[in-house]
C-alpha positions as YAML, in Angstrom:
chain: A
units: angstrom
residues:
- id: 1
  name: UNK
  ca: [0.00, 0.00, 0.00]
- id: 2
  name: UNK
  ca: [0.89, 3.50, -0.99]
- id: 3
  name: UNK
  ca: [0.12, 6.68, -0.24]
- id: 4
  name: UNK
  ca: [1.54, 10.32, -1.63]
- id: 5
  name: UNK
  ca: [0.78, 14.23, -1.03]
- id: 6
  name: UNK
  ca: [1.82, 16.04, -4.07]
- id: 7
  name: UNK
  ca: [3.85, 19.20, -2.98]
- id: 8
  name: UNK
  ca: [3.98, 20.76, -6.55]
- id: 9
  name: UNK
  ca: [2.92, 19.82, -9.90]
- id: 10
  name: UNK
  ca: [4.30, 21.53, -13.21]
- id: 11
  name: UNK
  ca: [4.76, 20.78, -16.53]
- id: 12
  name: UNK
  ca: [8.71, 20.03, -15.93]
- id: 13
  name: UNK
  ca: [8.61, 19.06, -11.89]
- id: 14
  name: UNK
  ca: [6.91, 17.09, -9.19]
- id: 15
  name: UNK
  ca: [7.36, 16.54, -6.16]
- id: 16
  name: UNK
  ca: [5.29, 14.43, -3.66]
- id: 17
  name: UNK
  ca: [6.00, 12.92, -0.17]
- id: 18
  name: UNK
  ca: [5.57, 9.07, -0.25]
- id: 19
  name: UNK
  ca: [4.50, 6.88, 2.30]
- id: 20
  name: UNK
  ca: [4.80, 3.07, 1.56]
- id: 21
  name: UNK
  ca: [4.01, 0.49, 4.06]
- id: 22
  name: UNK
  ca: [6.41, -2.38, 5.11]
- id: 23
  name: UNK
  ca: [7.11, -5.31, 2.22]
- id: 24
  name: UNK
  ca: [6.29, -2.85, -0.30]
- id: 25
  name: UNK
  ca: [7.91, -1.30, -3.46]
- id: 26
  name: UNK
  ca: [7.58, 0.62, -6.23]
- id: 27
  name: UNK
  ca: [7.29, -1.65, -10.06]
- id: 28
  name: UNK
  ca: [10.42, -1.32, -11.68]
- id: 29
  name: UNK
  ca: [10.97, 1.58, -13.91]
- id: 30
  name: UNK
  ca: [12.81, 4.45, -15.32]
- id: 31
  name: UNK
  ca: [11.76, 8.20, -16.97]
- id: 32
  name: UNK
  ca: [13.05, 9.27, -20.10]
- id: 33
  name: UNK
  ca: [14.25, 13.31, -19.01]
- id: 34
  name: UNK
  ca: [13.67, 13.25, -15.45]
- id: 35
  name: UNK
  ca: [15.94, 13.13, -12.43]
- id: 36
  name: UNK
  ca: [14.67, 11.31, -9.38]
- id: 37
  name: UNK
  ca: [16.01, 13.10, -6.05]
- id: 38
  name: UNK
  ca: [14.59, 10.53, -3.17]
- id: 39
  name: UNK
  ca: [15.08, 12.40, 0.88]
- id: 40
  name: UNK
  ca: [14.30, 9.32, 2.80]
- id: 41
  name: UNK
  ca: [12.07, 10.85, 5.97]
- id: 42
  name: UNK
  ca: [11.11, 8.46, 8.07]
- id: 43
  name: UNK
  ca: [12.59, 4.98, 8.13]
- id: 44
  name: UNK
  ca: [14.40, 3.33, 6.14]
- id: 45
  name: UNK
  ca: [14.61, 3.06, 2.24]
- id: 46
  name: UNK
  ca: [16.38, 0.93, -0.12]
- id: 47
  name: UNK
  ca: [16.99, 1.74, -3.74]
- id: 48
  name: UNK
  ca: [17.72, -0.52, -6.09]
- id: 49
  name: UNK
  ca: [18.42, 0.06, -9.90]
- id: 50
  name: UNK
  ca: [19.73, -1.58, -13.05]
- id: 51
  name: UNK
  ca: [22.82, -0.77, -15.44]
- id: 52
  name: UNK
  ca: [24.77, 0.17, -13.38]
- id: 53
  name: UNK
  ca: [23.63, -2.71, -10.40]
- id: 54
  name: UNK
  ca: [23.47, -1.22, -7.09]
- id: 55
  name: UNK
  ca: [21.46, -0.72, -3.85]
- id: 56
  name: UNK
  ca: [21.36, 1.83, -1.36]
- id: 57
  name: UNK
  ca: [20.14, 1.89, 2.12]
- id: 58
  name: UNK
  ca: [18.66, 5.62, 2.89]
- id: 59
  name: UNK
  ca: [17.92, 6.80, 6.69]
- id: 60
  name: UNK
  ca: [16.27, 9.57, 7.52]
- id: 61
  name: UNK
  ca: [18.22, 12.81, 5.80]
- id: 62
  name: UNK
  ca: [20.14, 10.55, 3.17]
- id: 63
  name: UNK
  ca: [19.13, 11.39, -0.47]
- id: 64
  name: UNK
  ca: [20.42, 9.75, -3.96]
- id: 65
  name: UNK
  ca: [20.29, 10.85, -6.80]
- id: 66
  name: UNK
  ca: [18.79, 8.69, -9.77]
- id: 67
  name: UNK
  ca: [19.27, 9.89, -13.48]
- id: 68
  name: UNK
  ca: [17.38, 9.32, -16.34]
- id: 69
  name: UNK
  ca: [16.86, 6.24, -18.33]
- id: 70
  name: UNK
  ca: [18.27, 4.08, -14.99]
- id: 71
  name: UNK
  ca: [15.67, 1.10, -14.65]
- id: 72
  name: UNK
  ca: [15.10, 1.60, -10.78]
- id: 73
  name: UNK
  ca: [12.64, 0.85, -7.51]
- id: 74
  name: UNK
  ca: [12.04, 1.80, -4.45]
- id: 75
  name: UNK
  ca: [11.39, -0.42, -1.62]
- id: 76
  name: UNK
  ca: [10.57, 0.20, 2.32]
- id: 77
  name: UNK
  ca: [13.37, -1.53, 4.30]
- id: 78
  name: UNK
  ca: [11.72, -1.48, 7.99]
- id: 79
  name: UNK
  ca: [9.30, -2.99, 9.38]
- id: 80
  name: UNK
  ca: [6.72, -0.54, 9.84]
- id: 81
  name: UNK
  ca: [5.94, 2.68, 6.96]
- id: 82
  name: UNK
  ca: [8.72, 4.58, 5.20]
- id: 83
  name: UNK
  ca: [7.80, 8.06, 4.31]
- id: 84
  name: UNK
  ca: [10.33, 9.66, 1.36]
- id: 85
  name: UNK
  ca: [10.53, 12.88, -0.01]
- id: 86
  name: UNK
  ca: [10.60, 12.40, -4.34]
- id: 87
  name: UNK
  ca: [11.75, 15.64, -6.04]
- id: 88
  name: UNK
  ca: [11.71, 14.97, -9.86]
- id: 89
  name: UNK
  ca: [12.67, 17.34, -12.62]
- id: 90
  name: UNK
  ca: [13.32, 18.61, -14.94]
- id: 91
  name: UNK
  ca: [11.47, 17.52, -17.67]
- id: 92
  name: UNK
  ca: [7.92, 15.96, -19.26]
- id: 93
  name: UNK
  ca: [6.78, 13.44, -16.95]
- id: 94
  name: UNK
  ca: [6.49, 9.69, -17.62]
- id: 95
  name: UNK
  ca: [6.62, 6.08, -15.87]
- id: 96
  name: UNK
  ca: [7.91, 3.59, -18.16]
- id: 97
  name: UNK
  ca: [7.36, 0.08, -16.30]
- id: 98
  name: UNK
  ca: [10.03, -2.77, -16.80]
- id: 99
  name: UNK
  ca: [9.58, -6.01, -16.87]
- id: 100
  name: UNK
  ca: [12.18, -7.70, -14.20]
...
């Protein structure tokens, strides 16, 4: 389960806080012109992506960076919520799901 507050909205940027409860994640994916800036909050996030392999561990105040065309998800490492902060820009928005 997952739930988000959208902080702004614009034709080149969004960002949205998002809460996703334990042994969750986000599909696997990756955005053609936009940047992915994830601010872990509360908990603990791991993100994973593809080409270049690698995970990441984020408590709260640690960020990474994630650029564009990196096949990538997001997954709550506690055992209770994780809240993150996802600051994406710049450029048209779009999800493009992968298959992995």
């Amino acid at each position: 389960m997952r739930q988000e507050e959208i902080i702004l909205e614009t034709e080149n940027a969004k960002v949205r806080v998002i809460e996703i409860q334990k042994n969750t994640s986000s599909s696997w994916h990756h955005h053609t012109e936009l940047t992915d800036n994830c601010f872990c909050l509360i908990g603990e996030i791991k993100v994973h992506t593809k080409n270049p392999d690698f995970t990441v561990t984020l408590k709260p105040g640690e960020r990474r960076t994630i650029e564009p065309g990196i096949v990538h998800n997001i997954e709550n490492a506690t055992i209770d919520k994780a809240k993150y902060l996802l600051v994406q820009g710049t450029g048209k928005y779009d999800f493009i799901e992968s298959n992995l």
